[in-house]
N, C-alpha and C positions, 0 to 999 in steps of 0.2 A: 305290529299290533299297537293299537292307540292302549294307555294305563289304564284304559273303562270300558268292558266290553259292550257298553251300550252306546259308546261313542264307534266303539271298531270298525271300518270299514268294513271291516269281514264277517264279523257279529252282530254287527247292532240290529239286523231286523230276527235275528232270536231272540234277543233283549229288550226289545222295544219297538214301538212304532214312531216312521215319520212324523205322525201330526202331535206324538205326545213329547220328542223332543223337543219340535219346535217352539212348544209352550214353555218350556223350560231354559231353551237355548238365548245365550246374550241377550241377543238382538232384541226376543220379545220381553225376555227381564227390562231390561231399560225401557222398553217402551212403555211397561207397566210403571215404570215409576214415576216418565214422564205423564200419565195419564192421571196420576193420584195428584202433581204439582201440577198439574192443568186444572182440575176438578177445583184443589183446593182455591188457586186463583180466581173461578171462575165464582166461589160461593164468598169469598171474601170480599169480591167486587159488588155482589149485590147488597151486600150488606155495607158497604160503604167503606170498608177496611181498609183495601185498596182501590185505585183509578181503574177504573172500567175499562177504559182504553188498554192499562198495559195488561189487565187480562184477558184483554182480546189475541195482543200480540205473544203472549205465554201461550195462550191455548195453539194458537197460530204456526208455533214454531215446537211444538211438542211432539216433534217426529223423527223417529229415533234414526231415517235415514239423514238427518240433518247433524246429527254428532257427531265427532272425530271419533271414535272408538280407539283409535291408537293414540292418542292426547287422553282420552279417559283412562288407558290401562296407565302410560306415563304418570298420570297425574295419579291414580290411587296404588302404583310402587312408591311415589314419593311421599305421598302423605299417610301409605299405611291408614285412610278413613273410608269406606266404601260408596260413599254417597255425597260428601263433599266435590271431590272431584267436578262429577257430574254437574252436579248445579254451578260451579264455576265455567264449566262447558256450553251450558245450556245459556249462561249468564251472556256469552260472547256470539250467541244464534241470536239473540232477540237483538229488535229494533232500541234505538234511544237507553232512555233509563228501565224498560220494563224487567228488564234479568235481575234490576234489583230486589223485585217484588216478588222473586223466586223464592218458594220455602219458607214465607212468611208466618214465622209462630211454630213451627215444627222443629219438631227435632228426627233427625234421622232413620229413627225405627218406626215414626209414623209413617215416610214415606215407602222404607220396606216391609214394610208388614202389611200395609193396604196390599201392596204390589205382590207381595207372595199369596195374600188370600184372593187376589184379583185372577192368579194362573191357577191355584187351586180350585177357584168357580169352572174356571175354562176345563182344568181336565174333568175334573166330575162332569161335566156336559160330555168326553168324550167316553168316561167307563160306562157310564150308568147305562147307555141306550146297547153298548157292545155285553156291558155284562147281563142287561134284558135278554138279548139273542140266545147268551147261554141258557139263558134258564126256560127259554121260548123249545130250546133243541132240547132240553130233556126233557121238559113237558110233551113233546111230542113224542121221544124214545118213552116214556112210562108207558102212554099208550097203548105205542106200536107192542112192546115185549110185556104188556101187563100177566099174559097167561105163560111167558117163556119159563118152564121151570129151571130152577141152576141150585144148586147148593150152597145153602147158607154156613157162613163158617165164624166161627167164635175158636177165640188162640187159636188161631190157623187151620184149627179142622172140622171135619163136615159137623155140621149141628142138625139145623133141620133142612126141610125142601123149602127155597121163597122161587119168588120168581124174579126176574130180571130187572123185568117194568117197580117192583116193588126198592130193589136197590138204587134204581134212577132216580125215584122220586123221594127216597130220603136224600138224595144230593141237592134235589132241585129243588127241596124245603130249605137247604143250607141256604142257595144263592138267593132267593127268595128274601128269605132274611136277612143277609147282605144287604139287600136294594133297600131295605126299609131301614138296615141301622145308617147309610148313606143317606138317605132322606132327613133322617132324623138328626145326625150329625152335622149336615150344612146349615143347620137354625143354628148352631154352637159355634161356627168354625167360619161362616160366610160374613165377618162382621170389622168392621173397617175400624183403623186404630191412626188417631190422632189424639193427642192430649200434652205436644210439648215437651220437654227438657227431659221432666219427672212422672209427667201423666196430669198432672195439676189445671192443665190451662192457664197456669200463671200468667201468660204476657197476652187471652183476650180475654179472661175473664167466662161470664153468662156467657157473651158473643160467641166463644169458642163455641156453646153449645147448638148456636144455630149454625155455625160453619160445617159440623159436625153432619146435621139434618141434610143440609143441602148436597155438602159434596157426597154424601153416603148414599142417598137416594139415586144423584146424578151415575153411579158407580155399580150401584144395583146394590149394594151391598146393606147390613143392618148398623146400626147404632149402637157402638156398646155403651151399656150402662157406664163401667170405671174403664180407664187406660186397663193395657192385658201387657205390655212391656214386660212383666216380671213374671205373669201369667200364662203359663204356655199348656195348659191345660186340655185347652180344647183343640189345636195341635198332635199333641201326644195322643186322645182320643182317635183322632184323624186317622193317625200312621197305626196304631190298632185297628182299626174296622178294615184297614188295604192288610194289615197283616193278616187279620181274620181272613178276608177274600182268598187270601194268597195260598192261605191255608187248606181251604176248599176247594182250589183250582189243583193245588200240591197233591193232593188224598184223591181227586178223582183219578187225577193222570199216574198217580202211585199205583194204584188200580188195577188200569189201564195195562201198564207196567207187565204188572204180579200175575193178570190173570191171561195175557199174550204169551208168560210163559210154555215153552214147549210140553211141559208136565201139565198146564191146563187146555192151552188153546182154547179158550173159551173168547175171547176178546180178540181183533187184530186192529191196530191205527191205519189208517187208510196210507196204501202202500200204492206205487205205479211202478211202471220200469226204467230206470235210469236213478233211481232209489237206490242207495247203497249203504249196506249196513257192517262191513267190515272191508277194510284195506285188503285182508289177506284169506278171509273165506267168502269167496263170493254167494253162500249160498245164505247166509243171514238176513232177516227181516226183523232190524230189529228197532221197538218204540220209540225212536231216537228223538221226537217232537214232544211224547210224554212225559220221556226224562229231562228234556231241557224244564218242561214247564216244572219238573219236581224243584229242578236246578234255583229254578227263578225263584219259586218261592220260599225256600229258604232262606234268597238273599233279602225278600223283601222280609222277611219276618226276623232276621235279625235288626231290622230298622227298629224291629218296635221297642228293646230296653233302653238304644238310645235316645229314643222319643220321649221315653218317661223318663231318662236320667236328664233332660234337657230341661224339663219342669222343675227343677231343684237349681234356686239360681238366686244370687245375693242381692238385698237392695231394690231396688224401683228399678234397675236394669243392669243387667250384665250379659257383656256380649261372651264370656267364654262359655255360657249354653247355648244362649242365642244362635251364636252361626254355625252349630254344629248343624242347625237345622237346613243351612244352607245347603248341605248335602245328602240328607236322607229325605225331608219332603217332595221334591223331586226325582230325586233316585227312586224312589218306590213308587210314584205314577208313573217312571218309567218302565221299570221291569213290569208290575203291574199290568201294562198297557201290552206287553208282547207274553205273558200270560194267559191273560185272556184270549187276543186273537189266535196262539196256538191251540188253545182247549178247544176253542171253536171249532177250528178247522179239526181236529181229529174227532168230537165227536158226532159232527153234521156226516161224518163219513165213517164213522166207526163199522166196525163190520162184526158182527155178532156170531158166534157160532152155536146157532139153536142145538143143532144135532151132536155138537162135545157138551156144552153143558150138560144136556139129557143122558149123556152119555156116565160123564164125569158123578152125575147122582147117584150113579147105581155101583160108584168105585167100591163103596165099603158093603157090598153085596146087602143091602139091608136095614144098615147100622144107623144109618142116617132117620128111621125110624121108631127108635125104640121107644123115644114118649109116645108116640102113637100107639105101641103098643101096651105099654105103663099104661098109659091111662085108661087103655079101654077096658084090660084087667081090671085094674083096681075099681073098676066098677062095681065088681064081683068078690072081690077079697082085699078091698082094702089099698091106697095108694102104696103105704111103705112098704106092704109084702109086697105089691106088685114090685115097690122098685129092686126090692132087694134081690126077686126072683129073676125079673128080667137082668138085672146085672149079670147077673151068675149066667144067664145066656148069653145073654151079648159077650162076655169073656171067652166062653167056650167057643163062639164064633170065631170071634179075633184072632185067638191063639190057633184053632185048626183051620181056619182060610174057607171057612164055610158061610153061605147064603143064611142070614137069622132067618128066612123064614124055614129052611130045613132045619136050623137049632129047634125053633121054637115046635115043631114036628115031632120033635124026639122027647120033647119033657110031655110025660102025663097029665103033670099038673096041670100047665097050658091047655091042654085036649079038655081037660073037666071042665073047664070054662067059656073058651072058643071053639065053635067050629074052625076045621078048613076054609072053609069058604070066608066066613070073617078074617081069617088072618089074611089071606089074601085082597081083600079087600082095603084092607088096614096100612098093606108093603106096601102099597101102587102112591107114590111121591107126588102124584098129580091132586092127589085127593090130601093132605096135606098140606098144604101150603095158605092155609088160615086164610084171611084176609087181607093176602098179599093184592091180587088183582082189584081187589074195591081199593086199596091204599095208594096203586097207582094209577088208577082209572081218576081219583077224587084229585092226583096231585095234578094230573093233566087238565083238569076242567076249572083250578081254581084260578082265578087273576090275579 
């Protein structure tokens, strides 16, 4: 087993996806970095800073199949600097004197940090449209189950009647929300860092500021106002809003989980045969795609204290927060990324069980009613008698394993107030359930 289950041969696509490691893997690191020392050459040329010519031949040779990568690893075990190396390497690709005009004015973490927020653009182009889908499958599960009655539960036990469609769509307000704090986070976090030694521009000056424009533009990326060297701010934001996701993907398939139990069957993850859920009872069907994604998101939401311990950092720059980031920002677009496509897959196929839910309502023979019945009392005498009364029935219920509408039968009181026929009216769990089906009819119609 590789020391990273997202690397594992064996694990890595429950950990992550193909496309999101390759954003992250070597090969396109470096090519990311090359692309920021190509950019920069290419804006420093027009501005007359450097010959035009050599940054024709910079941009020219900024391919990262043209590096030695085992001369790169060589050279940064020797020099213990992570990007010196490199532009020594890249220095021995180019034509004539151009390698000299490599790096010109920067300092190191200009060119990793362009380069980490350049594969950070790249994965949000890969969650945002995968995590749309999610939210595209419950908007259409509200829908579908907007009138499915199930039992609503508070500390674990039955409270009132909602219906199904209405629990989907307080998820799919969650992921919802997600998309826009992603929206809203890439103005903070899409923004390119060049400023020199210190963050100063000391060695071009104003000039720095149009080198800035140019290469930022060329890169896609925003302008910051001051160097962020020291600033990791909007970072830390970052690994919070995936923690947040992670969280909501965690709580659905938690869910998922709780309610596939044998004691609900209310839920099943989509199952086929050759599906195995125990070594040693073959008759198990058990959520084992729900609880990976529970798995994942854990890990990515322990990213997030480190995310904010990494904003706590000495001076105009210090690499001991710095490169912690080298392994959580990536690590959690990873797991992240095989999060998602597991939630997908279980719940485009989720399988519902209308007739246990309906079923499972009527476990506490009644009980799951009793505001209904409070309040229609207390119509008549008052909310607090009614509550105090109806307790005192529902108790008598509970304790002798009887139906509350045959308790509420036996108290007088009750009779002076309600008809038969109203109490009956009042038990039936369908008639109940508020404004579940308008809450999920509205979460499926919104964009």
């Amino acid at each position: 087993m590789s020391a990273s289950v997202i690397e594992s041969s064996l694990f890595k696509d429950i950990f992550g996806t193909d496309e999101m490691r390759k954003i992250w893997d070597d090969l396109n690191t470096v090519q990311k970095w090359l692309d920021v020392e190509a950019a920069l050459a290419r804006a420093q040329a027009k501005l007359g800073i450097i010959p035009a010519a050599y940054a024709n031949e910079i941009s020219k040779k900024a391919r990262v199949e043209l590096i030695d990568m085992d001369e790169l690893k060589r050279g940064i075990d020797k020099t213990t600097h992570p990007l010196m190396p490199l532009v020594r390497v890249f220095r021995t690709v180019c034509a004539g004197d151009a390698g000299e005009f490599i790096h010109w004015g920067a300092t190191t973490q200009d060119i990793m940090d362009t380069g980490l927020v350049l594969q950070i653009k790249e994965s949000l182009e890969l969650v945002e449209p995968c995590l749309s889908a999610v939210n595209k499958t419950l908007k259409h599960m509200a829908s579908e189950h907007k009138d499915t009655v199930m039992a609503g539960r508070t500390h674990g036990q039955h409270a009132l009647p909602i219906t199904f469609g209405y629990k989907v769509a307080v998820w799919q307000k969650e992921i919802a929300r997600h998309l826009t704090r992603l929206e809203q986070v890439k103005k903070r976090v899409l923004i390119g860092q060049f400023g020199g030694a210190v963050g100063t521009l000391a060695s071009m000056g104003f000039g720095g500021l149009e080198v800035q424009e140019l290469m930022f533009r060329e890169l896609g990326l925003e302008v910051p106002d001051i160097a962020w060297h020291a600033s990791r701010d909007s970072l830390a934001e970052l690994v919070c809003v995936l923690g947040m996701i992670s969280a909501t993907l965690g709580k659905i398939a938690n869910e998922v989980v709780t309610l596939q139990k044998t004691e609900y069957g209310e839920l099943e993850e989509p199952f086929e045969m050759g599906m195995v859920g125990s070594s040693t009872m073959p008759h198990k069907r058990n959520p084992m795609t729900s609880e990976s994604v529970v798995a994942i998101s854990k890990m990515v939401r322990y990213n997030v204290p480190l995310a904010i311990e990494a904003m706590v950092g000495e001076f105009e720059r210090d690499m001991r927060t710095w490169q912690t980031e080298w392994k959580f920002v990536g690590e959690s677009f990873i797991l992240l990324s095989g999060a998602i496509r597991s939630i997908n897959r279980v719940l485009q196929r989720l399988y519902v069980n209308v007739g246990q839910m309906r079923s499972n309502v009527y476990m506490t023979k009644g009980l799951i009613l009793s505001e209904a019945i409070m309040l229609k009392l207390g119509e008549k005498i008052g909310r607090q008698k009614a509550h105090d009364l109806v307790y005192k029935i529902c108790m008598k219920a509970y304790e002798e394993d009887m139906p509350l509408q045959d308790a509420l039968m036996q108290e007088p009181s009750i009779l002076g107030e309600l008809t038969p026929q109203e109490i009956e009216v009042i038990m039936d769990p369908v008639s109940y359930t508020g404004l579940s089906s308008y809450f999920a009819e509205k979460a499926s119609e919104e964009t």
